[in-house]
C-alpha positions in Angstrom: 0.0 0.0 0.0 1.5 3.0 -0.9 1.8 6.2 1.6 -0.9 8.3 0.0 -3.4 5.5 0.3 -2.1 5.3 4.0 -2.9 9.0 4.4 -6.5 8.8 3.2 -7.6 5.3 4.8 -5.8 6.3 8.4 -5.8 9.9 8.4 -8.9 12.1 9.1 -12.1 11.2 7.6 -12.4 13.8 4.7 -16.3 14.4 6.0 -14.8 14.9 9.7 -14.8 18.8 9.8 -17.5 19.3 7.7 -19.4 16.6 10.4 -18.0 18.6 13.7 -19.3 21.8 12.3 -22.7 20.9 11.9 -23.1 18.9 14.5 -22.3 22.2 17.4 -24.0 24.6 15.2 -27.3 22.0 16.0 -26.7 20.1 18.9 -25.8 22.1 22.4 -24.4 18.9 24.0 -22.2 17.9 21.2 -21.0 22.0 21.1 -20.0 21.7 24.5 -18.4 18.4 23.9 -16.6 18.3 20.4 -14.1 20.8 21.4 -12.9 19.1 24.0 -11.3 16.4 22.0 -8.8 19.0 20.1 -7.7 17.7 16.2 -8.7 13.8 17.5 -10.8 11.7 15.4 -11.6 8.3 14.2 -8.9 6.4 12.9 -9.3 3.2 10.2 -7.9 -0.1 11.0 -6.6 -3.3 9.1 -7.8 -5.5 5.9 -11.3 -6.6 5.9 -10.5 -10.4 6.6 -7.6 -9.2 9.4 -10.1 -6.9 11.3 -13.4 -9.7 11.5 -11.2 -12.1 12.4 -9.4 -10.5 15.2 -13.1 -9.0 16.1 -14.1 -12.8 16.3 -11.4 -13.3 19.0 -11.9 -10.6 20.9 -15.6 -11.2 21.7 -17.1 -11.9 25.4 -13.3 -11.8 26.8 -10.8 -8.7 28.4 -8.7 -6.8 26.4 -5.6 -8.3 27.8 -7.0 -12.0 26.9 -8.2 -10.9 22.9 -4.7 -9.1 22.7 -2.9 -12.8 23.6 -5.3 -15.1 21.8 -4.7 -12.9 19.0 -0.4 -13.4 18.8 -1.2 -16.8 19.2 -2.7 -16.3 16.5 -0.8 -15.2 14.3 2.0 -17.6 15.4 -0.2 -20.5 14.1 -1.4 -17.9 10.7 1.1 -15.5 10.2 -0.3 -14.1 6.5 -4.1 -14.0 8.6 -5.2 -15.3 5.4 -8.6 -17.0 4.5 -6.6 -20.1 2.9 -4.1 -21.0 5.9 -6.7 -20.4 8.3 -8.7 -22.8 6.9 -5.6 -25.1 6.1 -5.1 -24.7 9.8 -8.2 -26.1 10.5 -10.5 -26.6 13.6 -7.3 -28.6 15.9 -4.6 -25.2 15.6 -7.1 -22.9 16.3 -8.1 -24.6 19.6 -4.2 -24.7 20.2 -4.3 -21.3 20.2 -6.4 -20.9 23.2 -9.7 -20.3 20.9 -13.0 -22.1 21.8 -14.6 -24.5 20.1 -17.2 -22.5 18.8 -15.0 -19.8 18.1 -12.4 -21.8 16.4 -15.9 -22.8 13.7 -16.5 -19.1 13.4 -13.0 -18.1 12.0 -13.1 -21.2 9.8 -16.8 -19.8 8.2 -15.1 -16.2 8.0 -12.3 -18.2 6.1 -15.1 -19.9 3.7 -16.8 -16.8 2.8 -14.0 -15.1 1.7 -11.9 -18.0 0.5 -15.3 -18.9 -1.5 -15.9 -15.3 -3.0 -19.5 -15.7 -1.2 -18.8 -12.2 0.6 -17.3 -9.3 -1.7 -15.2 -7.1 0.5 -14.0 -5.1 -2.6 -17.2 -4.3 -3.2 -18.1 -3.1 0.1 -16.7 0.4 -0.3 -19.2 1.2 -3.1 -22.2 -0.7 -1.1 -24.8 1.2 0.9 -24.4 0.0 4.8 -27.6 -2.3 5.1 -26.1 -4.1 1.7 -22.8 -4.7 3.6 -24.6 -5.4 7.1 -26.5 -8.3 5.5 -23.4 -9.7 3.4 -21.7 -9.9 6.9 -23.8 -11.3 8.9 -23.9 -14.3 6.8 -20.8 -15.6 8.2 -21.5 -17.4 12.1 -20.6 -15.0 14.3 -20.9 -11.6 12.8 -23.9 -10.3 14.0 -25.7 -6.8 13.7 -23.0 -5.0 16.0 -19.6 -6.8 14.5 -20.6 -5.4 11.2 -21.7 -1.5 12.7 -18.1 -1.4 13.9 -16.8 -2.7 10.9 -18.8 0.0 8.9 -17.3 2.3 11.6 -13.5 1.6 12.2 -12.9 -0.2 8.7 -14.7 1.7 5.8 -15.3 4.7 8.4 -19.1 5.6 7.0 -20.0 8.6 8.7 -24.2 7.8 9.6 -23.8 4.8 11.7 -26.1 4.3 14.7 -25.0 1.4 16.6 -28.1 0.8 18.9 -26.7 -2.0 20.8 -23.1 -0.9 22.0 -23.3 -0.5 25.7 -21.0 2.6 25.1 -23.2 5.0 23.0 -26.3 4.3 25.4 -24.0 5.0 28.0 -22.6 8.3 26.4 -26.3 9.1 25.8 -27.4 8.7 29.2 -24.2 10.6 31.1 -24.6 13.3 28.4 -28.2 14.2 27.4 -30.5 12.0 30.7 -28.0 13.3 33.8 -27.1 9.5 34.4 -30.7 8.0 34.0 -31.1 4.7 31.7 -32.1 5.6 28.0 -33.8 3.4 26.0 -33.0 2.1 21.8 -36.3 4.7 21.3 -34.5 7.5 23.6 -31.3 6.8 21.6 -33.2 7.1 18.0 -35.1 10.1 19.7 -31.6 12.0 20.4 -30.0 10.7 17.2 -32.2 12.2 14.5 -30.3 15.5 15.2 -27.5 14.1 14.2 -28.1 12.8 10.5 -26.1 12.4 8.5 -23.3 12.4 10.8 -24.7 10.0 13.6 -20.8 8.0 13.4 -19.1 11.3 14.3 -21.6 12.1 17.2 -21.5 8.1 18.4 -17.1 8.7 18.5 -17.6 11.8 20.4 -19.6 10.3 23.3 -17.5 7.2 23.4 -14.7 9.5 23.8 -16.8 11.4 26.9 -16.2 8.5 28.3 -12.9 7.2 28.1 -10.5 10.1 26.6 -8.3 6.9 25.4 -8.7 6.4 21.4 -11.3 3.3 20.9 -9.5 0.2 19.5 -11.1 -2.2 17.6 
């Protein structure tokens, strides 16, 4: 990959000013909020193949435990590719510390894209339901897997993602002084932010831990 495709896929969303803008000029809590965060923003990460697979690690465990089930890994798959995983097979993933159940969800992932039966270079050109219900094909890619996918890997800017624990959080601390919010309340709060409901969601993750979100 050359450097000036490194610039545009990690550097700043080209919508991200434009999206910070209109979002205080609308929204008092995100006025208040957005300049507290300086020149950060959302940064991309990985290959399509790379990033679900190490997404399909990291689920229902710590940090710390993803981050070492993930080296071992790699140790096992070095390339991360769909045709030595699957060459692996079911034995070396569970060597690596991987469940059962998890080891069967990186060997689908494997089969889709080994098997053409996802198209992740068409996914840039897709609209985000088209890509949400190519990816959750695959066992273990639900609804929420793909949102952050859509987020962190082809960085749309108009993703709601109703079920991370984080944004209702963000929304509740921010806009309901601590009290629980509901997936209506969320949607309620959230239509001021079209089309730029990504850029809001990164800006009350950030509200509540100032540390860049990793995925």
């Amino acid at each position: 990959m050359s450097e000036d495709v490194k610039l545009v896929k990690f550097g700043i969303p080209e919508y991200w000013d434009q999206a910070k803008h209109e979002l205080m000029k609308r929204d008092r809590i995100m006025k208040k909020l957005i300049p507290q965060f300086g020149d950060l923003h959302l940064v991309g990460r990985g290959e399509p193949f790379t990033t679900l697979a190490r997404s399909i690690i990291g689920q229902q465990i710590s940090v710390k435990s993803a981050e070492s089930a993930w080296q071992r890994f790699l140790l096992t798959c070095p390339k991360c590719a769909p045709a030595q995983v699957l060459k692996a097979g079911s034995e070396s993933l569970i060597g690596c510390g991987l469940s059962k159940r998890k080891a069967e969800y990186i060997l689908d992932l494997a089969d889709h894209f080994k098997a053409k039966r996802v198209h992740p270079d068409k996914w840039t050109e897709m609209a985000d339901e088209e890509v949400i219900a190519e990816m959750i094909q695959i066992r273990g890619i639900g609804r929420w897997t793909a949102e952050m996918f859509l987020i962190f890997n082809l960085r749309r800017p108009n993703i709601l993602p109703l079920d991370d624990l984080g944004l209702l959080k963000g929304i509740s601390v921010n806009y309901f002084s601590g009290e629980p919010v509901s997936r209506s309340d969320a949607r309620e709060v959230s239509a001021n932010w079209e089309p730029w409901r990504t850029v809001a969601t990164w800006y009350l993750w950030r509200s509540l831990d100032p540390v860049p979100v990793e995925y």
